[in-house]
C-alpha positions as CSV (number, residue, x, y, z in Angstrom):
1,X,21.8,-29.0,-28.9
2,X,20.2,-31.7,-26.8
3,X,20.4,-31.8,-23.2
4,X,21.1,-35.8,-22.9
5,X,19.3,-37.0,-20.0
6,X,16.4,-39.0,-19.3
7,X,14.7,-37.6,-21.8
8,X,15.2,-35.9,-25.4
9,X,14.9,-32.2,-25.0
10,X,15.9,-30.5,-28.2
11,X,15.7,-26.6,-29.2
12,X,13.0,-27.3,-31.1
13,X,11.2,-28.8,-27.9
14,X,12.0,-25.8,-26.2
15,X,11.0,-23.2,-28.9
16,X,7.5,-25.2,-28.6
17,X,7.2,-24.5,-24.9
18,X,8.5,-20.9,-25.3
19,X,5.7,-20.3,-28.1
20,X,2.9,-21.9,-25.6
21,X,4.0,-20.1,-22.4
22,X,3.9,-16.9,-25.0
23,X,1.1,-17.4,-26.6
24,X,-1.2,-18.3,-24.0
25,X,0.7,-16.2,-20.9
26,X,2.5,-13.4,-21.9
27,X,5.8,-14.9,-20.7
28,X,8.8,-14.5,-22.2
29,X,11.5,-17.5,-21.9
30,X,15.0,-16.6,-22.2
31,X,17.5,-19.4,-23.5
32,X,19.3,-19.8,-20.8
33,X,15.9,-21.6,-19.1
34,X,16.2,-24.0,-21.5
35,X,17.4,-26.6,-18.5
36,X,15.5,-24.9,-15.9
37,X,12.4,-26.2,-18.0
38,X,13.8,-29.1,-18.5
39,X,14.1,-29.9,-15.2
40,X,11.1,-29.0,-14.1
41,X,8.7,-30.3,-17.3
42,X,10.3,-33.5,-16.7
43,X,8.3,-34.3,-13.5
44,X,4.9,-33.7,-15.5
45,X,6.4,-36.0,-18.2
46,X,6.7,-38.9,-15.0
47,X,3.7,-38.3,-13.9
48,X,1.5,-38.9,-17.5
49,X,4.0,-41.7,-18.1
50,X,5.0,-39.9,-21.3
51,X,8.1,-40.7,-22.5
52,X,8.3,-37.8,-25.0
53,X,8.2,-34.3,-25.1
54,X,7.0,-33.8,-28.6
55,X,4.2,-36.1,-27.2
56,X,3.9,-34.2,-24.1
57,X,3.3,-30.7,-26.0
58,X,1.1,-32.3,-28.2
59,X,-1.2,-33.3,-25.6
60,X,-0.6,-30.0,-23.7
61,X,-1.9,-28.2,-27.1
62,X,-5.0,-30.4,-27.2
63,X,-7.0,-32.8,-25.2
64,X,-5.4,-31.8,-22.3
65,X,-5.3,-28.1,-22.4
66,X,-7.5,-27.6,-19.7
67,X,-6.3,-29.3,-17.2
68,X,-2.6,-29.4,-18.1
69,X,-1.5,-25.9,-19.4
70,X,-2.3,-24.6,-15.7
71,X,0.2,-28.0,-14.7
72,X,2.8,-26.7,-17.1
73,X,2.6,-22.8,-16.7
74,X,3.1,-23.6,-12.8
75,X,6.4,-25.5,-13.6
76,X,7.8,-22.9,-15.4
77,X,7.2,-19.8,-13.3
78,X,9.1,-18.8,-10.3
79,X,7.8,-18.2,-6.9
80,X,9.9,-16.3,-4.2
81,X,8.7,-13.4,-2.4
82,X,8.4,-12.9,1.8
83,X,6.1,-10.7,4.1
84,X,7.4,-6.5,3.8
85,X,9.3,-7.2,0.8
86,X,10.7,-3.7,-0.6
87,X,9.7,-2.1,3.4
88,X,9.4,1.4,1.0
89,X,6.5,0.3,-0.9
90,X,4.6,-0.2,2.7
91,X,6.5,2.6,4.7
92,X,4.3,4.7,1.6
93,X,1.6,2.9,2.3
94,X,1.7,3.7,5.7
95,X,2.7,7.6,5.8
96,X,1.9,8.7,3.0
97,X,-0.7,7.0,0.5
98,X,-3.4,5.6,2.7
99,X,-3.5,9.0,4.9
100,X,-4.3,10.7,1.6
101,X,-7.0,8.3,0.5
102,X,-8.5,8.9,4.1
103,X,-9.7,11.8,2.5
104,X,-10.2,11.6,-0.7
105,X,-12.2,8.6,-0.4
106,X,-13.7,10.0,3.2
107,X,-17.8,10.0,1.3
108,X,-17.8,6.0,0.1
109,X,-15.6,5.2,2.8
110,X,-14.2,2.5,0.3
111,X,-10.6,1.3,-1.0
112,X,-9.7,-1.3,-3.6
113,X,-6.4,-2.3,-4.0
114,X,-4.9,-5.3,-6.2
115,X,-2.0,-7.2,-6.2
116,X,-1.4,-8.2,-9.4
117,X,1.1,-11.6,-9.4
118,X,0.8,-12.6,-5.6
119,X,2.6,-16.2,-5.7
120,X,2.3,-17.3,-2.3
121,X,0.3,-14.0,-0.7
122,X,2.8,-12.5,1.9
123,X,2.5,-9.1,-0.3
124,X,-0.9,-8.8,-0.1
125,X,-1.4,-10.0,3.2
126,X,1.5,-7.5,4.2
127,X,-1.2,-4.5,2.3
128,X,-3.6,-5.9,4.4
129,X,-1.6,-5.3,7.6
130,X,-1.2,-1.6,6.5
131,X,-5.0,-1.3,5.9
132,X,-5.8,-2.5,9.2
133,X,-3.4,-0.4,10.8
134,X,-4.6,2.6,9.4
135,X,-8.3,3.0,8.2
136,X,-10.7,2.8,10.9
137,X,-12.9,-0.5,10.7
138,X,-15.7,1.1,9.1
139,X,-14.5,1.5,6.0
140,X,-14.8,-1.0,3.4
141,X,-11.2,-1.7,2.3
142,X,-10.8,-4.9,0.1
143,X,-7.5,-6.4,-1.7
144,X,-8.4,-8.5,-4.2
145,X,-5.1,-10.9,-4.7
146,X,-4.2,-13.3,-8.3
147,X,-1.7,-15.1,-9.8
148,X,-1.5,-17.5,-12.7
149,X,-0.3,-20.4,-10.8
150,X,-2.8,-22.3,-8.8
151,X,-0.2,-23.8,-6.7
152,X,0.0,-20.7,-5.0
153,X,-3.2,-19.3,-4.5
154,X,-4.0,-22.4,-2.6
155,X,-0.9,-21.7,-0.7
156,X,-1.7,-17.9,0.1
157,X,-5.4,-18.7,0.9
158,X,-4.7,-21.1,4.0
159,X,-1.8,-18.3,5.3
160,X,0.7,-20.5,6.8
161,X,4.5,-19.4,6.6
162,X,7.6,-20.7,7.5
163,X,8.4,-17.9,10.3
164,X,11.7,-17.0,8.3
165,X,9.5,-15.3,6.0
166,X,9.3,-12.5,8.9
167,X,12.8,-12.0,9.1
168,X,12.9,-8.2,9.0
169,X,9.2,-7.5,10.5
170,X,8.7,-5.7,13.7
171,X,8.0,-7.9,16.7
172,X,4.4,-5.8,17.3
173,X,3.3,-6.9,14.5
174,X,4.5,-10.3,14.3
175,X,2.4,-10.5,17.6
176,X,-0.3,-8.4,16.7
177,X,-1.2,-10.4,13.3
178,X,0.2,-13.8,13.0
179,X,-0.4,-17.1,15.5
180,X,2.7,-19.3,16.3
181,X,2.5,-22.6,15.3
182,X,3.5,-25.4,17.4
183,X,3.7,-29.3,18.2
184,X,3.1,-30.3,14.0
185,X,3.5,-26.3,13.1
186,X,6.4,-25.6,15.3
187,X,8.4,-23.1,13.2
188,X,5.4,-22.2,11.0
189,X,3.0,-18.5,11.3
190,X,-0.1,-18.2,10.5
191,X,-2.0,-15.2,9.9
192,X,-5.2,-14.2,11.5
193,X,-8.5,-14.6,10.3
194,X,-9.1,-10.9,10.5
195,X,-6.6,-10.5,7.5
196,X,-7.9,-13.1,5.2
197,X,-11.4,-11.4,5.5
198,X,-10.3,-8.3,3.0
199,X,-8.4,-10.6,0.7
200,X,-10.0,-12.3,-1.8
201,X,-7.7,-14.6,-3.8
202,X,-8.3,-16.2,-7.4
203,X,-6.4,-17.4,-10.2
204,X,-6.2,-14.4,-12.7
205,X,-4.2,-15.0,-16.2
206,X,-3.2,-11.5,-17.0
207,X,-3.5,-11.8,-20.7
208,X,-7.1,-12.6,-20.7
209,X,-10.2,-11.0,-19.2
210,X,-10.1,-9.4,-16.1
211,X,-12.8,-10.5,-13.5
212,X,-13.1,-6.7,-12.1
213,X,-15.1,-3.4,-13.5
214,X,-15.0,-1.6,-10.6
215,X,-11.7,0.9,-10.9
216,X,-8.8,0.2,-8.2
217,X,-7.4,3.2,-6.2
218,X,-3.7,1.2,-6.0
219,X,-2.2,-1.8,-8.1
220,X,0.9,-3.7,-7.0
221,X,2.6,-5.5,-10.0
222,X,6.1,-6.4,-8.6
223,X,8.2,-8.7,-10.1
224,X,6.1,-10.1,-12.5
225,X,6.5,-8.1,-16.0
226,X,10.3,-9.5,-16.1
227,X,8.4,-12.4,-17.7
228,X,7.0,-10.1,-20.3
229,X,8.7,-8.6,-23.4
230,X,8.2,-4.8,-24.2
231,X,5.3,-4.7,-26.6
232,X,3.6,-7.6,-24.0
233,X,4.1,-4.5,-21.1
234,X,3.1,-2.1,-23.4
235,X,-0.4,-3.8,-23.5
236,X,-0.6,-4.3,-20.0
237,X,0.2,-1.6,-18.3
238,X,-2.6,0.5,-20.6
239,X,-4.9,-1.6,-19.1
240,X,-3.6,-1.1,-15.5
241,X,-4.2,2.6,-16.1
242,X,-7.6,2.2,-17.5
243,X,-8.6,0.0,-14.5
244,X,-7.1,2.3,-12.1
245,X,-9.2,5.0,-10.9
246,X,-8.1,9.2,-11.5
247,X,-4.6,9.5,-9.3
248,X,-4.3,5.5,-8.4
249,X,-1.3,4.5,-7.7
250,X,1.1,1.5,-9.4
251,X,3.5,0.0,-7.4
252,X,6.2,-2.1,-10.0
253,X,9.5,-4.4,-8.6
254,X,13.0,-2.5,-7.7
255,X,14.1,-4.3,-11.3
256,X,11.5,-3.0,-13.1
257,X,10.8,0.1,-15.2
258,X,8.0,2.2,-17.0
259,X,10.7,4.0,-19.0
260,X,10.0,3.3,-23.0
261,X,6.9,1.5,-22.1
262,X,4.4,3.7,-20.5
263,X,4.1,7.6,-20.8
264,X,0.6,7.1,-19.3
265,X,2.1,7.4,-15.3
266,X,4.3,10.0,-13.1
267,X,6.7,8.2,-11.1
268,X,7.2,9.5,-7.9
269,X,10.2,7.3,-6.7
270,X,11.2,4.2,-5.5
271,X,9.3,2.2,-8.2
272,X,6.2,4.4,-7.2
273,X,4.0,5.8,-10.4
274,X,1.0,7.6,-10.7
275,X,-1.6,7.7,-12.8
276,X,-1.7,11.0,-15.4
């Protein structure tokens, strides 16, 4: 059925953007996005003056891959996230996981941790809080921070918030790690420079080569393989446990489960795995 409105958007239109999003992301589109993507292609289609999806797509699929799939992949994914999000993940953090790698890790003094699917970077700059807070500043503890949407990573790398996305953190450490905006900024945080110095943000697409050899004691992947169907998960979270090192850690969304798609981690609770 067509959706009648400014422009032609039939099933088969939408089939064609499922099979690029799939073929080149990993994502799966359910039907029901079918206006959703409308919607939100239709703003690309303004802005190239097309007048034609079929047209669209087909310029998507050649001449303009490079620039435009990024263009298109952005439109279609969903960012919402805020700073502590799932408090349990970083309570473990906190009391539990970074204690341990204190000592386990006490000879290199070293800890690499990835978030995996950052959108606008409040999770990893709220793993980066936890880091300061606990490993003494001699250690070399980096989180290296991706997403497929450049939109975001541009967003997270200048680390200003709207200060509603603090709702829920404690007041000594909204002090101790954020800078009130005001005149222009009134209403707006942003972080400290001491934070964006472990985090190193880049666009990563998860279905393609990964930029890093060196193993990862933790990975946070939260809310990003809804996207994915089963034998897409199946792939990816074999390669999370290759990357991460012996007893790393996998942090996954409170929607989210390994069960009939990884046998390769323990979980520990709370959306917590290990690596076996």
């Amino acid at each position: 059925m067509s959706i009648k409105q400014e422009f032609q958007f039939t099933k088969v239109d939408f089939d064609r953007v499922r099979r690029i999003v799939y073929d080149h992301a990993g994502i799966s589109l359910a039907d029901s996005k079918q206006n959703l993507i409308y919607n939100r292609l239709s703003r690309r289609l303004r802005s190239l003056n097309f007048n034609d999806f079929n047209l669209y797509l087909t310029y998507v699929e050649g001449e303009g891959y490079d620039q435009e799939f990024t263009h298109l992949i952005n439109a279609v994914t969903t960012n919402l996230t805020f700073f502590f999000r799932e408090i349990h993940h970083f309570d473990y953090l906190a009391d539990d996981l970074f204690p341990s790698l204190l000592k386990r890790n006490a000879q290199t003094k070293k800890v690499r941790i990835w978030s995996a699917g950052c959108s606008t970077g409040e999770e990893p700059y709220s793993i980066a809080i936890v880091a300061k807070e606990v490993f003494p500043s001699d250690w070399d503890v980096q989180v290296h921070a991706s997403d497929l949407d450049t939109n975001v990573i541009n967003t997270a790398k200048i680390g200003l918030y709207q200060i509603d996305s603090l709702k829920g953190v404690s007041h000594e450490r909204v002090k101790r790690w954020f800078l009130k905006g005001s005149g222009n900024n009134e209403g707006m945080v942003k972080v400290k420079p001491e934070l964006q110095t472990i985090i190193h943000f880049q666009q990563v697409n998860l279905m393609h080569d990964w930029p890093w050899k060196e193993g990862f004691d933790i990975i946070f992947c939260r809310n990003v393989v809804i996207y994915f169907d089963k034998p897409t998960q199946q792939k990816l979270f074999k390669r999370y446990h290759e990357l991460l090192r012996d007893q790393g850690h996998l942090f996954i969304g409170h929607s989210e489960s390994l069960y009939k798609v990884s046998e390769q981690f323990k979980l520990l609770g709370k959306t917590i795995y290990q690596k076996l």
